[in-house]
N, C-alpha and C positions, 0 to 999 in steps of 0.2 A: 504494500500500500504506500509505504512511505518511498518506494523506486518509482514508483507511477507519477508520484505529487513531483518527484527530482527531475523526474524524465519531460514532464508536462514544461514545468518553467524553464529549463534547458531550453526546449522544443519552442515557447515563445519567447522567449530572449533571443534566441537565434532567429526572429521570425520578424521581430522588431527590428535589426539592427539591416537584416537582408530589406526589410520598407526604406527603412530613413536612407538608406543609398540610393534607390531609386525615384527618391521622392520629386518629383515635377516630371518626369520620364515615364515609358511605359517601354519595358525592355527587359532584355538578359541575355544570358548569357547561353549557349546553344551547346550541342557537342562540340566540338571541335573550337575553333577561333572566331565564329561567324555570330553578330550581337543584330539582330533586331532591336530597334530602336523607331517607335511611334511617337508623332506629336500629336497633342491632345487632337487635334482636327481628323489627322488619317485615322486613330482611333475609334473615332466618332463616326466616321464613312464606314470603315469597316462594321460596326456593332450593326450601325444600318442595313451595309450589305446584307449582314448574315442576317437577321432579320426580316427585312420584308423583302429584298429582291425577287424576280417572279420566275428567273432561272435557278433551278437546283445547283448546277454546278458550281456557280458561282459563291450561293451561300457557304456551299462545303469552302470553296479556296481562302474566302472571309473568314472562314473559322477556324481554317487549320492555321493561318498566319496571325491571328488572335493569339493562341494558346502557343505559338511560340513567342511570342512578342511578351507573355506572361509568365515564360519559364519552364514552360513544356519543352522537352527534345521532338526534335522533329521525326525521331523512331516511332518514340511513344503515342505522339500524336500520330503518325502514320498507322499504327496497328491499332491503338487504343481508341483515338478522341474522337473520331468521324465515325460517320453510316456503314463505309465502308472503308478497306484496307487499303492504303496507299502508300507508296515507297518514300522514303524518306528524302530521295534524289527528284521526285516530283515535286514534295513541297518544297525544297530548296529551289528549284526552277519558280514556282508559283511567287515565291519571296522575291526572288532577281527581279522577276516581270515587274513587281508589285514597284518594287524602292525604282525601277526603270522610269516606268510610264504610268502607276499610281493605279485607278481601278480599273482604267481600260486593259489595263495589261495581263487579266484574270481574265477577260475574254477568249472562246476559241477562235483562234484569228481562220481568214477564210482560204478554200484551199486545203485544208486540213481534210485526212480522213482517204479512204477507198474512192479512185476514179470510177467511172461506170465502165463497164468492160468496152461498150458498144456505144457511140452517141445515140442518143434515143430521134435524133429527127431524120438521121441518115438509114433507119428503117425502110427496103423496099418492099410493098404490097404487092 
């Protein structure tokens, strides 16, 4: 009982000290060397995105670059944080686009995706 009550104030003293560093910031530190870092404004886009936007995929990209921008690994949020499984070198790509060209850069750009094998108007009857 009395390891629990030692363990608890450890666990929030360390929880305080990790706040007051990023206090005006919204960010951390990632695996590797790679620090997401939001100002209050993209924050506030993103919460949006993931939120109401009326494409799926994109709320998933909003929320997986949330939750590392908060401290998640982008493994973990790979296998754990979303709907479904995503590689950890996609969100990384998703981040690049993001800090790139900001929410446009979550879009699937066009071109993307399987050709049609056969132009559909050069069909002869």
């Amino acid at each position: 009982m009395i390891f629990d009550i030692l363990i608890r104030q450890v666990y929030t003293k360390k929880k305080e000290e990790t706040t007051a560093e990023f206090r005006g910031q919204r960010g951390a530190q990632m695996a590797g060397k790679r620090k997401v870092v939001l100002s209050d404004q993209q924050y506030a886009e993103l919460i949006r995105t993931r939120d109401h936007h009326s494409i799926p995929y994109l709320r998933q990209r909003a929320a997986a670059i949330i939750k590392v921008s908060e401290g998640a690994s982008m493994t973990k949020v790979g296998k754990y944080g979303l709907l479904r499984k995503v590689r950890h070198e996609t969100i990384s790509e998703w981040i690049d686009r993001y800090e790139q060209e900001g929410i446009h850069g979550l879009y699937v750009k066009e071109g993307r995706g399987r050709k049609p094998a056969f132009f559909p108007c050069a069909r002869i009857y």
